[in-house]
C-alpha positions, 0 to 999 in steps of 0.5 A: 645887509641894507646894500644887499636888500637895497641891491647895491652889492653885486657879485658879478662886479666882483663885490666881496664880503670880508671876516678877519679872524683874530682867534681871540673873538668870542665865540657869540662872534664866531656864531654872528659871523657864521650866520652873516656869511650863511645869509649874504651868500644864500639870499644875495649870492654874495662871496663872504670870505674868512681869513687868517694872519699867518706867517711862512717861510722863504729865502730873502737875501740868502737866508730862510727867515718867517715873512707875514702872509694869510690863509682862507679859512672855512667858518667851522673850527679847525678841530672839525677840519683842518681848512677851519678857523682858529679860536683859542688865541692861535694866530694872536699868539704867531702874531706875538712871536713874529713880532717879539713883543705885545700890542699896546694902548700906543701900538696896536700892532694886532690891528694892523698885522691881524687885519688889516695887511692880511686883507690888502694881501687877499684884496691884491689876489681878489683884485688881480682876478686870480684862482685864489691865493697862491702858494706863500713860502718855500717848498719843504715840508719842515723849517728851513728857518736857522735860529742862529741866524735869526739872532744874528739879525735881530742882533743887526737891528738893535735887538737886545733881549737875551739870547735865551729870551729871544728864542723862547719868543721865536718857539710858538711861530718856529712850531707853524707850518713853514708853508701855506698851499695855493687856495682857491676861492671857489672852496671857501665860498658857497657861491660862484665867482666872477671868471679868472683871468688866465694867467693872472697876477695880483694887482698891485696896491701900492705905488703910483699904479695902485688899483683903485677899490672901494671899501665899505665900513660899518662906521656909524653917523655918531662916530664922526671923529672915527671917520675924520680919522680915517679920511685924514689918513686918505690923504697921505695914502694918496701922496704915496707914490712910491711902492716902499712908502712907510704907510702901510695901513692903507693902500693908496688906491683905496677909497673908504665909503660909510654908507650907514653914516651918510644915512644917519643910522646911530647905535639906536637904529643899529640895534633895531635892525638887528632886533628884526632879524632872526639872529643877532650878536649875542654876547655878554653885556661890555664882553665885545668881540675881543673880551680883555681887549687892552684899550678897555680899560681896567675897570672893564676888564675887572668886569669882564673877569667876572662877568658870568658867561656860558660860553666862555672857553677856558684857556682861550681868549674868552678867558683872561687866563690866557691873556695872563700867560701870553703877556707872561711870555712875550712881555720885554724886560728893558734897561730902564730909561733912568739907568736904574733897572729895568723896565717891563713892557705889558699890554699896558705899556710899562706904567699900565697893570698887568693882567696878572692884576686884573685876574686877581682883582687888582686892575681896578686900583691902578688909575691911568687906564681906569677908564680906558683910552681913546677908541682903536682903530679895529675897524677904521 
């Protein structure tokens, strides 16, 4: 908001706005940035694009399997209209059945599948200067994907669950659509957009040749730890030249600028900007955008359990419910390291509670995670 008034964003140079929907933020979320979009794209004429992780299928070596892809999406619910958003766990819970398993405190996969290599496929179109996203997956209208096969290579990768086991991890993504149809940016934004080029491509992200974007993160002057982070990470991005480096997290062309840290905006001038404005976030003290986040900690979560809110959905990740019946689902059963059983892997690891506990009031008594751990990387 402060680049925009300071008008230092500017459309015509092809600046962009970016919202990464989980379907697991809180609804005061959903209202927040529904107002922020409403406000950069009337008063600044600045496109504020919302997008989605979302899987497809296409032929890779003879095989149809399921491939990580994206979609636009329209800030209005998807039961309002079928280019909307989703809000009751849905694209959390394909994440969980492309991947086979749960995100946890030492692997926060949701980061990293749900935003972040959503945004470098949508920056590689943007940059490119094309229409909008192309079309992702095969051409047919029902699932070309052979689950047999798909066990035959999870089996090649090592993969020991169950056949039974695999499958019922494999239904939820099975039942989405095959295929994203090409999008184009002009319906997804209510302003004009810079000229496409005929003919264009995406640009290309990774390698030697990777196109060169700044990206503007909110991060504050008081989390400096945060920022080190993520410069640390610059230089091994900038020393990957080839185009199948393993680091994935963020392109090498990239260049990370935070403008309210240069500036010595702390959580305390944060919070009085937005007292200023005519809307704010608003939800439930400790709730967050994503309520039962794992990397809370136990007492929080025990908290948020009980914590009164109106706007809480039941059966949706604004109910912990929810997070109960998917880590019920896809939490892994594995031969114990000390050959004596087996060990279960949750949202917590295989020592953490699970939210089993935290529903009935357990979570608090189960010490490791009591407080929490270090901050995610949600928006590094």
């Amino acid at each position: 908001m402060l680049l925009a008034e300071r008008g230092q964003l500017r459309a015509e140079r092809g600046d962009v706005v970016l919202f990464a929907n989980t379907s697991a933020e809180h609804p005061g979320t959903y209202r927040f940035a529904r107002a922020c979009k409403q406000k950069l794209e009337r008063d600044f004429g600045l496109p504020f694009f919302w997008f989605e992780f979302c899987t497809v299928e296409d032929a890779v070596q003879g095989t149809y399997t399921r491939r990580p892809s994206y979609r636009l999406v329209r800030p209005v619910p998807i039961e309002d209209d079928p280019r909307g958003y989703h809000s009751r766990g849905e694209v959390f819970e394909e994440m969980l059945s492309y991947q086979g398993m749960l995100p946890n405190p030492h692997n926060r996969s949701c980061t990293a599948k749900l935003k972040l290599h959503p945004s470098h496929q949508l920056l590689a179109e943007w940059l490119g200067r094309t229409a909008g996203p192309a079309h992702a997956g095969h051409y047919g209208r029902h699932s070309l994907v052979s689950l047999e096969d798909a066990l035959m290579n999870y089996r090649r990768r090592r993969g020991r669950a169950p056949r039974s086991e695999y499958f019922r991890r494999l239904q939820y993504m099975s039942g989405r659509p095959p295929n994203r149809t090409a999008q184009h940016w002009c319906d997804y934004t209510d302003v004009p957009v810079p000229e496409t080029a005929p003919a264009a491509v995406p640009a290309q992200l990774w390698g030697r040749k990777a196109a060169r974007h700044v990206t503007l993160l909110g991060l504050r002057a008081d989390e400096q730890k945060r920022i080190e982070r993520v410069y640390a990470r610059c230089l091994f991005a900038e020393g990957a030249g080839s185009a199948r480096c393993a680091v994935r997290n963020q392109p090498p062309g990239e260049r990370p600028s935070f403008p309210l840290a240069d500036w010595g905006y702390d959580d305390d001038r944060v919070r009085r900007f937005w007292r200023r404005q005519p809307f704010d976030l608003n939800v439930p003290k400790n709730a967050g955008n994503c309520v039962f986040c794992f990397m809370k900690g136990t007492l929080a979560l025990d908290a948020a359990a009980r914590q009164p809110d109106a706007d809480r959905v039941a059966g949706s990740p604004s109910d912990v419910a929810w997070w109960h019946r998917v880590e019920n689902r896809y939490a892994r059963e594995v031969p114990a390291r000390d050959g004596n059983g087996t060990s279960r892997f949750g949202f917590f690891g295989v020592r953490g509670p699970s939210f089993r506990e935290i529903a009935g009031g357990l979570g608090k008594e189960r010490t490791r995670y009591f407080r929490g751990v270090p901050a995610c990387d949600c928006t590094d």
